[in-house]
MARZAKE-297151 format. One record per residue (C-alpha): residue in one letter; x negated, y, z negated. Coordinates in Angstrom, 3 decimals, padded with zeros to 6 digits. Example, Ala and Ser with C-alpha at 12.3 -4.5 7.8 and 13.67 -1.06 7.14 Angstrom:
residues 2
  resn         u         v         w
     A  -012.300  -004.500  -007.800
     S  -013.670  -001.060  -007.140
This chain:
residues 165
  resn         u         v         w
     X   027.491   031.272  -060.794
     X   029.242   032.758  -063.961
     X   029.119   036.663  -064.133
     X   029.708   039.329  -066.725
     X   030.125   042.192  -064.269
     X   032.361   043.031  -061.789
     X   032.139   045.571  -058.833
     X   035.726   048.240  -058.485
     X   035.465   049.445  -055.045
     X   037.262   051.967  -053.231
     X   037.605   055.451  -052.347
     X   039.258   057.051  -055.638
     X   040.218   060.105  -053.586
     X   040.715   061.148  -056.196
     X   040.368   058.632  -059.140
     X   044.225   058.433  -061.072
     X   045.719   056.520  -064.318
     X   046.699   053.872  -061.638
     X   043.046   053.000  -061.228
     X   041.707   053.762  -064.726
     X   044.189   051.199  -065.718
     X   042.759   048.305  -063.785
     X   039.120   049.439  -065.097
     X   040.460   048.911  -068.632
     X   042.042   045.367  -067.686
     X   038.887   044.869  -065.902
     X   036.836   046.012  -069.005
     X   039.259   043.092  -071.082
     X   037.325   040.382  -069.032
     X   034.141   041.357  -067.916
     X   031.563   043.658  -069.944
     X   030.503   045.239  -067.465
     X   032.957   047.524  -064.379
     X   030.615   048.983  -061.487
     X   033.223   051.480  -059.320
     X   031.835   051.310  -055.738
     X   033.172   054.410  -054.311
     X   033.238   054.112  -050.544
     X   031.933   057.427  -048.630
     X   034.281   055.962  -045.947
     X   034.384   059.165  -043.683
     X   036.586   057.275  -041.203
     X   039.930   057.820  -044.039
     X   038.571   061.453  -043.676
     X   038.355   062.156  -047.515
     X   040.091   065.316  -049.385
     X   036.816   065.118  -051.981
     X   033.392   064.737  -051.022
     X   031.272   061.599  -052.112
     X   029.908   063.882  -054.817
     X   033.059   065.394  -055.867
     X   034.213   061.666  -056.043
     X   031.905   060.420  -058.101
     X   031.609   063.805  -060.501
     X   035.394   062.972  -061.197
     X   034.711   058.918  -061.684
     X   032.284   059.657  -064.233
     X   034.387   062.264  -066.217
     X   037.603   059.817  -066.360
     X   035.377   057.147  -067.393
     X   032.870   058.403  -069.995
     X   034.813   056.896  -072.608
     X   033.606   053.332  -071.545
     X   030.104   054.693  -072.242
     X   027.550   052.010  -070.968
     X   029.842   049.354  -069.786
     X   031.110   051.392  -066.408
     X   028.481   051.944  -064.041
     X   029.805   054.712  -061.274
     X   027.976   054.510  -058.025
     X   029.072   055.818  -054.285
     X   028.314   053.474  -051.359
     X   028.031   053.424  -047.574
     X   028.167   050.284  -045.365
     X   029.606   046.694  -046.203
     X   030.568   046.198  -049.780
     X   028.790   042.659  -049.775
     X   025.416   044.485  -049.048
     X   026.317   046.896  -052.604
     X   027.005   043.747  -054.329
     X   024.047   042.173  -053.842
     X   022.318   045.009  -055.608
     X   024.084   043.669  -059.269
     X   023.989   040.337  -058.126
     X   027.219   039.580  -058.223
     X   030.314   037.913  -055.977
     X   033.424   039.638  -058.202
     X   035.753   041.939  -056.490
     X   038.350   043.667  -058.734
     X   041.220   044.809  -056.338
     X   044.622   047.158  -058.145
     X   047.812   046.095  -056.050
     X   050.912   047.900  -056.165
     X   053.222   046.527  -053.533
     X   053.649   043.618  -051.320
     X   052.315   046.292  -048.788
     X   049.307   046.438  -050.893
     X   048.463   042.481  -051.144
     X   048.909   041.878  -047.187
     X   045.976   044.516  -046.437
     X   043.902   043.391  -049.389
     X   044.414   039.535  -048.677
     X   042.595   040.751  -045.463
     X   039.853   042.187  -046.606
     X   039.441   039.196  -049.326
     X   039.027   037.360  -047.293
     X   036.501   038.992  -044.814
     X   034.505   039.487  -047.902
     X   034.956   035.729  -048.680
     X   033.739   034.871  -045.104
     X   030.841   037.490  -044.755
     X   029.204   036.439  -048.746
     X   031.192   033.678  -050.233
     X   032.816   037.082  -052.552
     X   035.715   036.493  -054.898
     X   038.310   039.445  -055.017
     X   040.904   039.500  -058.040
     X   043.878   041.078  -057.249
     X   045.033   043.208  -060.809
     X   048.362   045.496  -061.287
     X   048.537   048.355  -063.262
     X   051.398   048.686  -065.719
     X   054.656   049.553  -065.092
     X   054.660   053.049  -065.691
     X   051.911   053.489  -062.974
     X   052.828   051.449  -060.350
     X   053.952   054.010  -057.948
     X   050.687   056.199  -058.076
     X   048.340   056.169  -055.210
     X   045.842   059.248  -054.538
     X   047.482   060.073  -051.164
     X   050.929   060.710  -053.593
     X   048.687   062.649  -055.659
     X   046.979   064.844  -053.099
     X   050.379   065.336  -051.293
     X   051.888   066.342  -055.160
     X   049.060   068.542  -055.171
     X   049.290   070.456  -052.719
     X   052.617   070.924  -052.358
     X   052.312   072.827  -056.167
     X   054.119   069.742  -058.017
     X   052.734   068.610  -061.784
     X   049.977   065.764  -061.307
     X   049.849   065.650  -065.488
     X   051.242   062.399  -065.430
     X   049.114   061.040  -062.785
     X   045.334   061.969  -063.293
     X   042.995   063.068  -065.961
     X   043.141   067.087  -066.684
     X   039.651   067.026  -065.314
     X   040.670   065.730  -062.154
     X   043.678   068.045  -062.312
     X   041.630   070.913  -062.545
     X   039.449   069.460  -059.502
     X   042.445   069.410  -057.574
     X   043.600   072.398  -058.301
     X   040.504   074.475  -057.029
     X   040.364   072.029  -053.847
     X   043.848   072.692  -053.178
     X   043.385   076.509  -053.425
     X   039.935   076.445  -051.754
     X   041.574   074.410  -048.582
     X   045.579   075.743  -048.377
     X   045.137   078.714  -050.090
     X   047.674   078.140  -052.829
């Protein structure tokens, strides 16, 4: 089975340049990028699924057609069989990183015969994750460097909504 698209999953709580750097690498091999975001209650999100994906689709518009942003419950290999597909894109940072995701590769590998491709962002963003950017946040640090100003702004009015700052 060859296949032009790809499916991006994860929970993009929220969505930073770390991950809209692995779309574009993504975008550099495949025409087509669908970001899966997980509702995943159990990591007790900061965002709601609809907050989630609102932000997704801002940070991505640029891609027009060729991102498709869509929020998800249940096992990723039941989403994937919606696009027909057995791609997994997966952003690694650290060695941290690959250990957890090796595990989950290979669950996916094992439930659906699914193929996950581990990607790194560049240099420069290699130490973001969304729970550094959350805890930046709300501590009243500069997330500029780190997110879209959309999802700034998002973060902002969470972060005075919940803490009151």
């Amino acid at each position: 089975m060859t296949t032009k698209l790809c499916v991006y999953p994860g929970t993009f709580d929220p969505i930073h340049l770390g991950h809209l750097d692995i779309v574009e690498r993504a975008l550099n091999i495949f025409e087509t990028v669908v970001i899966a975001i997980a509702e995943n209650p159990k990591k007790k999100p900061f965002f709601t699924l609809e907050e989630r994906i609102e932000m997704v689709k801002n940070s991505v518009e640029k891609y027009s057609n060729r991102v498709v942003v869509e929020g998800f419950s249940g096992l990723l290999v039941d989403f994937m069989k919606r696009y027909d597909t057995k791609i997994i894109i997966r952003g690694v940072r650290l060695f941290t990183d690959f250990e957890y995701e090796l595990q989950i590769a290979m669950t996916n590998y094992k439930l659906d015969k699914v193929e996950t491709f581990f990607m790194m962002p560049q240099q420069e963003l290699i130490h973001i994750s969304s729970t550094i950017v959350k805890d930046v946040a709300i501590h009243g640090g500069d997330v500029s460097g780190m997110v879209t100003p959309f999802v700034k702004k998002m973060l902002e009015e969470k972060v005075k909504k919940l803490c009151g700052k």
